[in-house]
Structures are given as structure tokens and as C-alpha cells.
PyMOL Python script that loads the backbone (N, CA, C, O; Angstrom):
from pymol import cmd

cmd.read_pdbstr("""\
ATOM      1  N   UNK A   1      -4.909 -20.598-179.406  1.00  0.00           N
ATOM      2  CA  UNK A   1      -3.756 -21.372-179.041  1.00  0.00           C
ATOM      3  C   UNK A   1      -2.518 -20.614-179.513  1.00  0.00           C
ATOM      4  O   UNK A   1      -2.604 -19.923-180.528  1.00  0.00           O
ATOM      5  N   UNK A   2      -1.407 -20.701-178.856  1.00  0.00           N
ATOM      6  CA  UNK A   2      -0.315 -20.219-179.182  1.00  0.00           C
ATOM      7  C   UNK A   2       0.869 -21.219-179.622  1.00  0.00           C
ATOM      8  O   UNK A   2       1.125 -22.232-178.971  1.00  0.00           O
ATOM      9  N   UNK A   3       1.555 -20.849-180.767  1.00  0.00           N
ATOM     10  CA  UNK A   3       2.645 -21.602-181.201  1.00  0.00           C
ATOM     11  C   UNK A   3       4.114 -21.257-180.747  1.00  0.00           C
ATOM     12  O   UNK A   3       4.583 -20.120-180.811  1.00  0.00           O
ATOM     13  N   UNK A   4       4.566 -22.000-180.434  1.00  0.00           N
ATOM     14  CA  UNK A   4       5.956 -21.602-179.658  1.00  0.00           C
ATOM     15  C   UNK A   4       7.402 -22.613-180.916  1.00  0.00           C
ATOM     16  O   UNK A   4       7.689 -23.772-181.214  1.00  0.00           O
ATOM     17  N   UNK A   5       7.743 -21.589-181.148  1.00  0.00           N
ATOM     18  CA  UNK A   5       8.922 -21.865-182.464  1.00  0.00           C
ATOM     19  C   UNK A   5       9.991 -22.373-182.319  1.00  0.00           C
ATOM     20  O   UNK A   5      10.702 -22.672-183.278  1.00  0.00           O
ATOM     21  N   UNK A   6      10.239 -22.524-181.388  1.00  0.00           N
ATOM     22  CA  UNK A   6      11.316 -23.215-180.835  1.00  0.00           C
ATOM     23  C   UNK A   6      11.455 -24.424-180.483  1.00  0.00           C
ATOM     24  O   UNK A   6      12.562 -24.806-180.865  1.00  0.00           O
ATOM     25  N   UNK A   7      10.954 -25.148-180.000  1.00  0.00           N
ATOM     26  CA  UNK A   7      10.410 -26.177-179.595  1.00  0.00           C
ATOM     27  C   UNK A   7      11.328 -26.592-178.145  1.00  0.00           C
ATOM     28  O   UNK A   7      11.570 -27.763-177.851  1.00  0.00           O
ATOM     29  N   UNK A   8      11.688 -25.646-177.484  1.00  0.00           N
ATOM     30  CA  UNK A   8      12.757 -25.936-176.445  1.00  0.00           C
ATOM     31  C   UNK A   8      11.718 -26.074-175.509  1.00  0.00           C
ATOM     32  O   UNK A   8      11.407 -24.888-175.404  1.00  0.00           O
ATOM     33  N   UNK A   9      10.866 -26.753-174.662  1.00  0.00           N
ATOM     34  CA  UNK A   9      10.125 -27.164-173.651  1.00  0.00           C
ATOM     35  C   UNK A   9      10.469 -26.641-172.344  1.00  0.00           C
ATOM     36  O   UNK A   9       9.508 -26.630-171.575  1.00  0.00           O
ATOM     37  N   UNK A  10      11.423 -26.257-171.926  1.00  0.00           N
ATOM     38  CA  UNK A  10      11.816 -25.434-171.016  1.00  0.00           C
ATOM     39  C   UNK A  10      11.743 -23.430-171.342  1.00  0.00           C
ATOM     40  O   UNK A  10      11.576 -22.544-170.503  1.00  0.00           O
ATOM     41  N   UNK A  11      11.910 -23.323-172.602  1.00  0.00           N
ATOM     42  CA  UNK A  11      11.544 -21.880-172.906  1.00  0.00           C
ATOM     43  C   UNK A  11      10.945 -21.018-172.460  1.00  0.00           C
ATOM     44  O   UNK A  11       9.784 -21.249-172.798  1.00  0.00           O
ATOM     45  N   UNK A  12      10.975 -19.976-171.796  1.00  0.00           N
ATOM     46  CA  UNK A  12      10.123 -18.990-171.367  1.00  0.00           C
ATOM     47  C   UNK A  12       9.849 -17.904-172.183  1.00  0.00           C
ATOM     48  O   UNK A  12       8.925 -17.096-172.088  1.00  0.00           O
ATOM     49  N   UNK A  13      10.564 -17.954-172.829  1.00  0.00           N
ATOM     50  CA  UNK A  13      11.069 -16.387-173.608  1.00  0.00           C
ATOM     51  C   UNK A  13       9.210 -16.393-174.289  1.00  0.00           C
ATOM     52  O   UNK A  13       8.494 -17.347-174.592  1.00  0.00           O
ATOM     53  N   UNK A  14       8.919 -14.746-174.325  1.00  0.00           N
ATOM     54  CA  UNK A  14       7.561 -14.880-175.058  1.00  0.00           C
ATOM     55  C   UNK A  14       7.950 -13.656-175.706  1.00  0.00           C
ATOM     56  O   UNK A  14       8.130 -12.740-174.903  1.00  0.00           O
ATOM     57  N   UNK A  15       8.166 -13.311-177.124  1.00  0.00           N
ATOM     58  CA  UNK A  15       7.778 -12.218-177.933  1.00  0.00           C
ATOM     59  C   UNK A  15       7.593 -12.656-179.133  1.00  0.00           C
ATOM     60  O   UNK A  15       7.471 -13.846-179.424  1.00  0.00           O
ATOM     61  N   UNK A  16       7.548 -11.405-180.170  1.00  0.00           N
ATOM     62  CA  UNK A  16       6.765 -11.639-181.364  1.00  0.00           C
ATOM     63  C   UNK A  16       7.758 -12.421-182.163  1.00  0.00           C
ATOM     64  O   UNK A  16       8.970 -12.274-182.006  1.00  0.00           O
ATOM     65  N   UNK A  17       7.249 -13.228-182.995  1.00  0.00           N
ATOM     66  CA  UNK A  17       8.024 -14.263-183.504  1.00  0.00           C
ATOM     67  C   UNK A  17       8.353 -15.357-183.215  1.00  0.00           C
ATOM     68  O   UNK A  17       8.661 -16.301-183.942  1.00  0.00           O
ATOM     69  N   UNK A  18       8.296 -15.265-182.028  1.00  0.00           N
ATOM     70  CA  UNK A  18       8.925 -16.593-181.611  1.00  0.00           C
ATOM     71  C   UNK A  18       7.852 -17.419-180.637  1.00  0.00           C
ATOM     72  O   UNK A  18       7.989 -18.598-180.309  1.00  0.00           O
ATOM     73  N   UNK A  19       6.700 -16.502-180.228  1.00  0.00           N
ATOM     74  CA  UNK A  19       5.139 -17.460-179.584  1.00  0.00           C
ATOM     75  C   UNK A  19       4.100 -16.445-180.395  1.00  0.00           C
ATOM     76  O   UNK A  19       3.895 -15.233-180.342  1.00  0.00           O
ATOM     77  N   UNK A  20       3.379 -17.878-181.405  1.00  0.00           N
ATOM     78  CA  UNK A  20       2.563 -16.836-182.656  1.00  0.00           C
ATOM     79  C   UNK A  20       1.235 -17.613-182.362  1.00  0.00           C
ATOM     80  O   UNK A  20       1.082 -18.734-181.877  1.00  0.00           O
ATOM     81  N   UNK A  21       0.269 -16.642-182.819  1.00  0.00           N
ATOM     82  CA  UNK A  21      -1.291 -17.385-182.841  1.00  0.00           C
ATOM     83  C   UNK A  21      -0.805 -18.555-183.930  1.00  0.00           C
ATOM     84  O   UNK A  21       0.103 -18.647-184.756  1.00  0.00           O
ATOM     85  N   UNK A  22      -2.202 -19.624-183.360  1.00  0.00           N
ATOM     86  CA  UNK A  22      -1.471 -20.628-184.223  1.00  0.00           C
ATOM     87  C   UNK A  22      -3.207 -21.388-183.865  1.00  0.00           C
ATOM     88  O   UNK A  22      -4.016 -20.789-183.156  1.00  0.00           O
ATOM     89  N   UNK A  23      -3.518 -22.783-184.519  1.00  0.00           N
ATOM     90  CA  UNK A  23      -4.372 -23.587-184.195  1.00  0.00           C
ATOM     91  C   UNK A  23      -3.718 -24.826-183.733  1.00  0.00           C
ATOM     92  O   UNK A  23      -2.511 -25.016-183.890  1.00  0.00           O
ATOM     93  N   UNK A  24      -4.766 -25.943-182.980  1.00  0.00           N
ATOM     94  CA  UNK A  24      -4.417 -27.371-182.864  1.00  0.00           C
ATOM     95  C   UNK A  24      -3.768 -27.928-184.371  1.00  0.00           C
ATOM     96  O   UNK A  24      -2.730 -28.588-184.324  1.00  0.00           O
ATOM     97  N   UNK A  25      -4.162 -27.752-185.189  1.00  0.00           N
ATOM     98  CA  UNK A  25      -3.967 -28.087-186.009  1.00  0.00           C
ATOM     99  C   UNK A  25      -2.546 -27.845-186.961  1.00  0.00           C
ATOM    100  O   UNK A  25      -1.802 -28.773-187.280  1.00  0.00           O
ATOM    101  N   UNK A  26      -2.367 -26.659-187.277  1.00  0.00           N
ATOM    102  CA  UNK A  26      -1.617 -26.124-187.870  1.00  0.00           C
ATOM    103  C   UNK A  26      -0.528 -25.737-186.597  1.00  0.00           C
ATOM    104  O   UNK A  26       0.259 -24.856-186.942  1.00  0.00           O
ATOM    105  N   UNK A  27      -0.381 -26.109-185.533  1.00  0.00           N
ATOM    106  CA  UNK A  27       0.753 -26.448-184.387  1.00  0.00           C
ATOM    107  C   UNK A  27       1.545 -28.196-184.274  1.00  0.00           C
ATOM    108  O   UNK A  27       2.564 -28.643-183.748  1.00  0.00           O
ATOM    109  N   UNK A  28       0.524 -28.711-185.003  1.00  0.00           N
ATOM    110  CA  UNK A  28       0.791 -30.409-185.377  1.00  0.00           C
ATOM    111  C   UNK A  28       1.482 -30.414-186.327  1.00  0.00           C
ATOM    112  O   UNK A  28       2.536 -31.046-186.402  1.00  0.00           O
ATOM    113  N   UNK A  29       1.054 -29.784-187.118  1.00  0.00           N
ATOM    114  CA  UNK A  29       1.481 -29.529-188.859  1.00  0.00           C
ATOM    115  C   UNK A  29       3.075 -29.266-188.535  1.00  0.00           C
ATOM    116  O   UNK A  29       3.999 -29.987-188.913  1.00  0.00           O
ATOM    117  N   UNK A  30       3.173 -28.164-187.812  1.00  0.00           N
ATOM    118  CA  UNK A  30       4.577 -27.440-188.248  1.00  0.00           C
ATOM    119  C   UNK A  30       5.621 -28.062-187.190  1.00  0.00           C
ATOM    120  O   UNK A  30       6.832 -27.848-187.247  1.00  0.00           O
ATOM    121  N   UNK A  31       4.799 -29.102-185.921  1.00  0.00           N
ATOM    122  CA  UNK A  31       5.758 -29.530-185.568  1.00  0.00           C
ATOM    123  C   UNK A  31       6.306 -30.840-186.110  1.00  0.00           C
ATOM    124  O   UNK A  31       7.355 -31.279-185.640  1.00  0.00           O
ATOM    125  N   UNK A  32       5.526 -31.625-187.269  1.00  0.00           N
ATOM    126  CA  UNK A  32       6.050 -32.527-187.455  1.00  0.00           C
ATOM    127  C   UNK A  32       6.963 -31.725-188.939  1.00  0.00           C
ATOM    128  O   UNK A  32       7.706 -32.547-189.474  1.00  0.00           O
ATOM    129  N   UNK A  33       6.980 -30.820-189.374  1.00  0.00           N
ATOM    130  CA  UNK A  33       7.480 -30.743-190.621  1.00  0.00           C
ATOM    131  C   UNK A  33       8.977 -30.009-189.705  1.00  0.00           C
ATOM    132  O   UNK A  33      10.099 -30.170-190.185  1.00  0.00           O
ATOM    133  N   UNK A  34       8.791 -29.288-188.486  1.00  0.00           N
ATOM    134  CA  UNK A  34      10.179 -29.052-187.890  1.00  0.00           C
ATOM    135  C   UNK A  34      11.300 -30.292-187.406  1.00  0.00           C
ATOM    136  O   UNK A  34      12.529 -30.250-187.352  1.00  0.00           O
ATOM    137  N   UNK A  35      10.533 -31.179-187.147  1.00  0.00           N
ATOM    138  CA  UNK A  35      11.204 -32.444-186.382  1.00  0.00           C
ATOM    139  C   UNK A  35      12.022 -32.813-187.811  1.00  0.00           C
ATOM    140  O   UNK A  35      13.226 -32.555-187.809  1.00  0.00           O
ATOM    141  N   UNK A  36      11.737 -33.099-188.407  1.00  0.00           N
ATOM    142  CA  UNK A  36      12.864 -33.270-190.111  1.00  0.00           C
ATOM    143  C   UNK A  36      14.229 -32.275-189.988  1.00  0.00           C
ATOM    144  O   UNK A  36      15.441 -32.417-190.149  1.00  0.00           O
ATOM    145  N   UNK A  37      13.474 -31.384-189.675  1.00  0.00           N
ATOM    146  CA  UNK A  37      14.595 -30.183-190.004  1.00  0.00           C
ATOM    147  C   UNK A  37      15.732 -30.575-189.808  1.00  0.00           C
ATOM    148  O   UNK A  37      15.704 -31.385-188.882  1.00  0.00           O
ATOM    149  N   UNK A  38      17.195 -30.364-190.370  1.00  0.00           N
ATOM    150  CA  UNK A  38      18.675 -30.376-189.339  1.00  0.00           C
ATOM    151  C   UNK A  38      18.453 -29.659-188.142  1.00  0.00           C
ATOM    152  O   UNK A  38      17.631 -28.784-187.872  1.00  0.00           O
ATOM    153  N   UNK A  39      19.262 -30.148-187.536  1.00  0.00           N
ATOM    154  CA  UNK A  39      19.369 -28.763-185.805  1.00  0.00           C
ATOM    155  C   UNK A  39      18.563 -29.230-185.164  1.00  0.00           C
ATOM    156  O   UNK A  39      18.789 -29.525-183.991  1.00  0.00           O
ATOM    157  N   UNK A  40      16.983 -29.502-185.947  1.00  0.00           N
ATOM    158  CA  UNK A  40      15.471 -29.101-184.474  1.00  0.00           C
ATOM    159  C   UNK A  40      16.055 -30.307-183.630  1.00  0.00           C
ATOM    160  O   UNK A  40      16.387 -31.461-183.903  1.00  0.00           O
ATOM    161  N   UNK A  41      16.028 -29.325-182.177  1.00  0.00           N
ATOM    162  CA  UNK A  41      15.727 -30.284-181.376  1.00  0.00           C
ATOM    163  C   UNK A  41      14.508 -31.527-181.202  1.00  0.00           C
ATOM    164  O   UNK A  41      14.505 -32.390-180.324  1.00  0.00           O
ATOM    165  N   UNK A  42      13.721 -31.392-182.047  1.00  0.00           N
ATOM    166  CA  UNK A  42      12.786 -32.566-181.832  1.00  0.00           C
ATOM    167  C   UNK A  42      13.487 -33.751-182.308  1.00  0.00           C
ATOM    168  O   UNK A  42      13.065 -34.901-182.182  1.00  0.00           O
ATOM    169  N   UNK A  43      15.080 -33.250-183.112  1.00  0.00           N
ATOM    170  CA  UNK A  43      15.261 -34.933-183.882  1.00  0.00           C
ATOM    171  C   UNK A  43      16.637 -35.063-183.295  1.00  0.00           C
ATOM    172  O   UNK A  43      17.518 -35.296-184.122  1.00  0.00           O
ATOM    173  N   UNK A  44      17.118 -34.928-181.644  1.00  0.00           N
ATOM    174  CA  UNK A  44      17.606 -34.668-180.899  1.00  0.00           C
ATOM    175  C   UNK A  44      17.913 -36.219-180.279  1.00  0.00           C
ATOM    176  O   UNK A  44      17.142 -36.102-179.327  1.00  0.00           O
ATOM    177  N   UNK A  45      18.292 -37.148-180.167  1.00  0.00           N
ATOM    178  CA  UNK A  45      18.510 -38.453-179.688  1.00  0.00           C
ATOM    179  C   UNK A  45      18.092 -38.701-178.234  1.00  0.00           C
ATOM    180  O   UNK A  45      17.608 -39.677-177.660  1.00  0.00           O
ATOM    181  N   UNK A  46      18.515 -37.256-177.774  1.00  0.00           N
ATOM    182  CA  UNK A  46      18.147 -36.892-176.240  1.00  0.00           C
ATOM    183  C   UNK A  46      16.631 -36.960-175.997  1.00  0.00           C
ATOM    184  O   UNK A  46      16.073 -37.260-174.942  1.00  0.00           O
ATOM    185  N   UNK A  47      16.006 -36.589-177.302  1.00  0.00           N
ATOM    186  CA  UNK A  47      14.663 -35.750-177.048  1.00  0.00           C
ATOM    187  C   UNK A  47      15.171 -33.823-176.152  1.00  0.00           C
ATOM    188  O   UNK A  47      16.005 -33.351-175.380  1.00  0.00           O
ATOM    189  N   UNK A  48      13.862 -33.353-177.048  1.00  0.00           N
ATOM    190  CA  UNK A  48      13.603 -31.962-176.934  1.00  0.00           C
ATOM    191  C   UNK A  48      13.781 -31.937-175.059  1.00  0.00           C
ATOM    192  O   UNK A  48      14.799 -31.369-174.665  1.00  0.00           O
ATOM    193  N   UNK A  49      13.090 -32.365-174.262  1.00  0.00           N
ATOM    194  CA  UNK A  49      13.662 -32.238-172.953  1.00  0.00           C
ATOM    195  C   UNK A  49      14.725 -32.337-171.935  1.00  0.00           C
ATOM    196  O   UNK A  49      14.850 -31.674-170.905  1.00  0.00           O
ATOM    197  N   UNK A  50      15.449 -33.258-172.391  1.00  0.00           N
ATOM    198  CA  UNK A  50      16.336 -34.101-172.271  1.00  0.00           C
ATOM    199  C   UNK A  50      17.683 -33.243-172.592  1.00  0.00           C
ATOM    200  O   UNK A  50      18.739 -33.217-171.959  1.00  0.00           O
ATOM    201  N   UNK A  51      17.299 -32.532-173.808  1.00  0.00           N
ATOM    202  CA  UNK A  51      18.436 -31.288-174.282  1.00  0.00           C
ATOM    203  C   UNK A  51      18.379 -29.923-173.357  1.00  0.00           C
ATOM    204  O   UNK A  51      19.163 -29.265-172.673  1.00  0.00           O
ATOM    205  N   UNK A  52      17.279 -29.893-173.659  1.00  0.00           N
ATOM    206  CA  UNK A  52      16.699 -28.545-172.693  1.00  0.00           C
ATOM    207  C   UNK A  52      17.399 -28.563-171.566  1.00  0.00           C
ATOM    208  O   UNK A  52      18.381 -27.820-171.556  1.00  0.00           O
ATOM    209  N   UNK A  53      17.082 -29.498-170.147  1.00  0.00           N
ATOM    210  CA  UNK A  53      17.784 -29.492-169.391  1.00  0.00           C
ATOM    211  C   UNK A  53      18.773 -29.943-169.378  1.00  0.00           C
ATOM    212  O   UNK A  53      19.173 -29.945-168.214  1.00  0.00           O
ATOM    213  N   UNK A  54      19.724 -30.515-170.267  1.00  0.00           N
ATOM    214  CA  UNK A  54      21.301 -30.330-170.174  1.00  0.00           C
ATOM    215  C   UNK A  54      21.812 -29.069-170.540  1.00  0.00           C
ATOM    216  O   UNK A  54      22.915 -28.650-170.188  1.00  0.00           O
ATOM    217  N   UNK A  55      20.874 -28.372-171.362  1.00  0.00           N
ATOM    218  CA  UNK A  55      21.721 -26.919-171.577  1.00  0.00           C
ATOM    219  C   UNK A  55      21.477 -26.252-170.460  1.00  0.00           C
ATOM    220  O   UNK A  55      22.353 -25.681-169.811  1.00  0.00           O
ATOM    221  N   UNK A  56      20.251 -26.283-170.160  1.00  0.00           N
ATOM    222  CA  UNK A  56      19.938 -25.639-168.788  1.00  0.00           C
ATOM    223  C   UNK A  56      21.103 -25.916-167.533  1.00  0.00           C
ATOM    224  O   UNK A  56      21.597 -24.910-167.023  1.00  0.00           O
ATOM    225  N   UNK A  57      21.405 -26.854-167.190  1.00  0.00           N
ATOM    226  CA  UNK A  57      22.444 -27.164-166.052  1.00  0.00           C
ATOM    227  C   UNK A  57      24.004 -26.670-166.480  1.00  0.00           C
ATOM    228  O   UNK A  57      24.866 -26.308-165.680  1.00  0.00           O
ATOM    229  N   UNK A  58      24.132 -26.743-167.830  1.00  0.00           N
ATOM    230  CA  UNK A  58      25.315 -26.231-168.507  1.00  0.00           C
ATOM    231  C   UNK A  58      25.278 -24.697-167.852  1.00  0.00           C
ATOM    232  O   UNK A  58      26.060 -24.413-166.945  1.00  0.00           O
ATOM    233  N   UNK A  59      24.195 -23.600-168.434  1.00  0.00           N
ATOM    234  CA  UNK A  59      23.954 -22.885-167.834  1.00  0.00           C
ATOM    235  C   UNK A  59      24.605 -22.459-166.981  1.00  0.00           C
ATOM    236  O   UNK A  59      25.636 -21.789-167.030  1.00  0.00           O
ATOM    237  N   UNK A  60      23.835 -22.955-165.870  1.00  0.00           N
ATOM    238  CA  UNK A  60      23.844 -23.009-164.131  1.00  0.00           C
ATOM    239  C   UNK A  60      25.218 -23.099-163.937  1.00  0.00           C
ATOM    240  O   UNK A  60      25.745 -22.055-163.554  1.00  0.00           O
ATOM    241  N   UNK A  61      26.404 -24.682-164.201  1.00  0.00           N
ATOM    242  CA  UNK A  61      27.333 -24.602-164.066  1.00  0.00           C
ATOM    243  C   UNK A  61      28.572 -23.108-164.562  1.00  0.00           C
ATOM    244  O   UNK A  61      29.075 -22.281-163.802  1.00  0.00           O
ATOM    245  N   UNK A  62      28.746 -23.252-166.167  1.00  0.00           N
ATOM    246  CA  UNK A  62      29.344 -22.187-166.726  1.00  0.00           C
ATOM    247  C   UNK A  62      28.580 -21.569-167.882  1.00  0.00           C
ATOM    248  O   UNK A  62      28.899 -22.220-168.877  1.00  0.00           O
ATOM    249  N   UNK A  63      27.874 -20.787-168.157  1.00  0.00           N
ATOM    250  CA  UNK A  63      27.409 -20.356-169.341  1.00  0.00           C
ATOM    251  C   UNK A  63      28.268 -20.474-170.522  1.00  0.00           C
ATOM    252  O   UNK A  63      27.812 -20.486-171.665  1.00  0.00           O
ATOM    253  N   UNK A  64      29.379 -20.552-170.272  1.00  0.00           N
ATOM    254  CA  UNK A  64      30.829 -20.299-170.957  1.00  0.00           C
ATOM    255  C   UNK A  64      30.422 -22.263-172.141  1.00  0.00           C
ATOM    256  O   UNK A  64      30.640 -22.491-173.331  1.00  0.00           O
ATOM    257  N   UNK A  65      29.921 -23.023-171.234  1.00  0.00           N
ATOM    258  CA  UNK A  65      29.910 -24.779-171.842  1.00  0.00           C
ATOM    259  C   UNK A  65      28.721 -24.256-172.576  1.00  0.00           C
ATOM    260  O   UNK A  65      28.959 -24.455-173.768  1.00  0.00           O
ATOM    261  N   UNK A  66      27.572 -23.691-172.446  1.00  0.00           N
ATOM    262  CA  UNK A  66      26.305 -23.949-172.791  1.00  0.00           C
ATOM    263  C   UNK A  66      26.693 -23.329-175.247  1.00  0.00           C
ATOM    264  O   UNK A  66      26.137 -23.709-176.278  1.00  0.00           O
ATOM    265  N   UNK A  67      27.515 -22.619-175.056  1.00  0.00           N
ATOM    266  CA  UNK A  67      28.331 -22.145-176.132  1.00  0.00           C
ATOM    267  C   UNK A  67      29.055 -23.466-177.084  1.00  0.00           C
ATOM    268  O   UNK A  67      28.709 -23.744-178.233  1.00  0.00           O
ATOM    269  N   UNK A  68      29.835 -23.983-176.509  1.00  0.00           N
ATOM    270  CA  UNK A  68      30.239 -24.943-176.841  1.00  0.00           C
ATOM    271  C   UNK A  68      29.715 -25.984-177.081  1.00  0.00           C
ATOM    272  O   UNK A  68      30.184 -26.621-178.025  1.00  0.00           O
ATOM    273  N   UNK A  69      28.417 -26.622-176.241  1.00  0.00           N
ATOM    274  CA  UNK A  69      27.305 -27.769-176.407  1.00  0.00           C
ATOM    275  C   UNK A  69      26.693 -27.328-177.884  1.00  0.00           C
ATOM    276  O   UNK A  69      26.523 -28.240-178.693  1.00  0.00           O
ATOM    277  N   UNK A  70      26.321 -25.836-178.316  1.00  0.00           N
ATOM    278  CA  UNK A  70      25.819 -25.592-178.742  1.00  0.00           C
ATOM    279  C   UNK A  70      26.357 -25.833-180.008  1.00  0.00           C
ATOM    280  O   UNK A  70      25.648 -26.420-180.827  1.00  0.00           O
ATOM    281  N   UNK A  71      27.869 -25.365-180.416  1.00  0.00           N
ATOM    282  CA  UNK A  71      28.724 -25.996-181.519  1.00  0.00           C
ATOM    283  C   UNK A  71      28.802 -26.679-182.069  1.00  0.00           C
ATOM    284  O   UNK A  71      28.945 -26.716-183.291  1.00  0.00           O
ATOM    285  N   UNK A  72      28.687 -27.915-180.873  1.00  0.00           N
ATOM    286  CA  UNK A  72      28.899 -29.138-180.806  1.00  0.00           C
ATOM    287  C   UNK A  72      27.507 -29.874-181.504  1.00  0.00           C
ATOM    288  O   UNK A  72      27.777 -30.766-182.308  1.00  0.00           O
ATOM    289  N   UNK A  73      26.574 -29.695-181.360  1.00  0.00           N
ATOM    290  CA  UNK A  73      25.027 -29.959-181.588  1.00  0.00           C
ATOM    291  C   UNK A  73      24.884 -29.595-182.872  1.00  0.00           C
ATOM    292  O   UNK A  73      24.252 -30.372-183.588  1.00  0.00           O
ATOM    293  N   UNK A  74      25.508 -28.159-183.560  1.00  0.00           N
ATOM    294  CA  UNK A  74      25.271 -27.803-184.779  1.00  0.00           C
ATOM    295  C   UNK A  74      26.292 -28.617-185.501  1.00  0.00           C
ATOM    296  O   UNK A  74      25.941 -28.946-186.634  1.00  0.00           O
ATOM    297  N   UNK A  75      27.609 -29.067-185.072  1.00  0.00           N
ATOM    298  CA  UNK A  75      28.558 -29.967-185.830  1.00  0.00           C
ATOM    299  C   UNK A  75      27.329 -31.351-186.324  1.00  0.00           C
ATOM    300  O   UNK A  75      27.080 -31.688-187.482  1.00  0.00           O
ATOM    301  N   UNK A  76      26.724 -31.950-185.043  1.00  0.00           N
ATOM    302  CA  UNK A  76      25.961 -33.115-185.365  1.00  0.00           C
ATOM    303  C   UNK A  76      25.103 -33.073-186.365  1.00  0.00           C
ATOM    304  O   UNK A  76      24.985 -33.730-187.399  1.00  0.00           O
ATOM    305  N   UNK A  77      24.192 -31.692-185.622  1.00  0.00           N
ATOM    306  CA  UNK A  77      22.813 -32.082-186.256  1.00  0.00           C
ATOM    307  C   UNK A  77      22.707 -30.825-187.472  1.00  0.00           C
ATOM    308  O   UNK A  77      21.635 -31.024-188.043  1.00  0.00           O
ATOM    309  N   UNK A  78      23.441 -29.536-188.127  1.00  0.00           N
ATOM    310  CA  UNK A  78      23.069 -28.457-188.433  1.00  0.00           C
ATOM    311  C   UNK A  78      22.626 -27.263-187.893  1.00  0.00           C
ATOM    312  O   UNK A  78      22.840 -26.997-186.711  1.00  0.00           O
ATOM    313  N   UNK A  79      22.213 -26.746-188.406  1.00  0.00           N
ATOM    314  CA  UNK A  79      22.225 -24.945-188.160  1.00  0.00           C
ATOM    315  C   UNK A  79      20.913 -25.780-187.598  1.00  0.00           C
ATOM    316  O   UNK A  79      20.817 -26.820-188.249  1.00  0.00           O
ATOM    317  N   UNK A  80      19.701 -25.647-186.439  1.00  0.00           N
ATOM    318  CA  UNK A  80      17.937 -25.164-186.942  1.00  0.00           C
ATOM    319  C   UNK A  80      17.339 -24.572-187.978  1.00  0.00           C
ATOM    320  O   UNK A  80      17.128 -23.362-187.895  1.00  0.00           O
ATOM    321  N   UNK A  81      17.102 -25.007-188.692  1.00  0.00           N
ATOM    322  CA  UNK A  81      15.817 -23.660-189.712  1.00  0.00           C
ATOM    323  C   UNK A  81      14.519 -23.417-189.131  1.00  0.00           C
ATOM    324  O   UNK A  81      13.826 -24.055-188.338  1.00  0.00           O
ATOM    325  N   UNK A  82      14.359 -22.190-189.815  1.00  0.00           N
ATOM    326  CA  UNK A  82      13.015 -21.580-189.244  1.00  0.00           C
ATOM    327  C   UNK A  82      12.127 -21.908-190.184  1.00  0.00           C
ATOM    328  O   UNK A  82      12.462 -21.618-191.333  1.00  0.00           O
ATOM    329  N   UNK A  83      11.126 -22.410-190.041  1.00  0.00           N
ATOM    330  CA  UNK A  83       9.665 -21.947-191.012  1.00  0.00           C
ATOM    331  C   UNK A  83       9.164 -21.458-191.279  1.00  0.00           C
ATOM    332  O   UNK A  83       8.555 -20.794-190.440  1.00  0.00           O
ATOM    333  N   UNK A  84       8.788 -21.186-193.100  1.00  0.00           N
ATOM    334  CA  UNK A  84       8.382 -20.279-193.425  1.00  0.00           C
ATOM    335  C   UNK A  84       7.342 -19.348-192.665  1.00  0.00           C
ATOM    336  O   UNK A  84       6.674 -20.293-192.247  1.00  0.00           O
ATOM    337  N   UNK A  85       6.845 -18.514-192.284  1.00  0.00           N
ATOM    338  CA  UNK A  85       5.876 -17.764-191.803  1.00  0.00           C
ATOM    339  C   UNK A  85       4.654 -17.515-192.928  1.00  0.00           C
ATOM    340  O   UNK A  85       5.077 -16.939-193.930  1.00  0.00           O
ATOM    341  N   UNK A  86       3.680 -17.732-192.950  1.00  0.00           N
ATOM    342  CA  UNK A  86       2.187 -17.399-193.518  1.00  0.00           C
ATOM    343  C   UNK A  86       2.339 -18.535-194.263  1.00  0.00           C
ATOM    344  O   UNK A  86       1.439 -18.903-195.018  1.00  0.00           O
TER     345      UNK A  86
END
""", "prot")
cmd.dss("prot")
cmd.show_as("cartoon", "prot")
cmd.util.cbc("prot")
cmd.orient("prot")
């Protein structure tokens, strides 16, 4: 199974770091200890999808907003943190 670090549900992006071997298990684990985090989108009011595609259409419209949403999101919610690795 693969773990995807981001938790952006629309994500494609695949390289090292950021989609890691992972188990059922220890993919449960780290997503409930990310959803706490400041920033993670999992603790997103929108929900993780819901964000996704508003940045996504931001996007589409001006890439120039998708910058600013993003500001704006870290004013609310914080920076994201990453989890520890090993």
C-alpha cells in the first residue's frame, strides 16, 4: 500500500516523500494523528475534498487566487506539519 502525505484527494503528484510504502494500518495511524495537526486539510470545515476542488477551480480561474486562498487558510488554520518519518 502506498501512503500519500498530503492528504489533498485530488493530488497527483507522485515522488519520493511525498507517496511512501506504508501499511493499512500505519496509513490509519498517521492519518488520524495528521487530522489534529494545524493547516491539515483533514481539519478543514470544508473537508479535504471540498478544499481540493476549490483550490483546484481557483486554479483554473487565476492561479494568481489559488496563492492567496492559500494565505488565507494558513491565517485560519496554520502552517501544515509534516510527520515525523520512521
Amino acid at each position: 500500500m502506498l501512503g500519500h502525505r498530503c492528504d489533498n484527494p485530488l493530488c497527483q503528484w507522485v515522488a519520493p516523500g511525498h507517496v511512501v510504502v506504508s501499511s493499512a494500518q500505519e496509513n490509519r495511524r498517521e492519518w488520524a494523528q495528521r487530522k489534529e495537526l494545524a493547516g491539515s486539510p483533514l481539519g478543514d470545515p470544508r473537508g479535504a475534498r471540498r478544499r481540493a476542488r476549490a483550490l483546484r477551480d481557483m486554479a483554473r480561474r487565476d492561479p494568481r487566487e489559488v496563492a492567496a486562498e492559500l494565505d488565507r487558510l494558513r491565517r485560519l488554520y496554520g502552517e501544515q506539519m509534516q510527520l515525523p518519518l520512521g
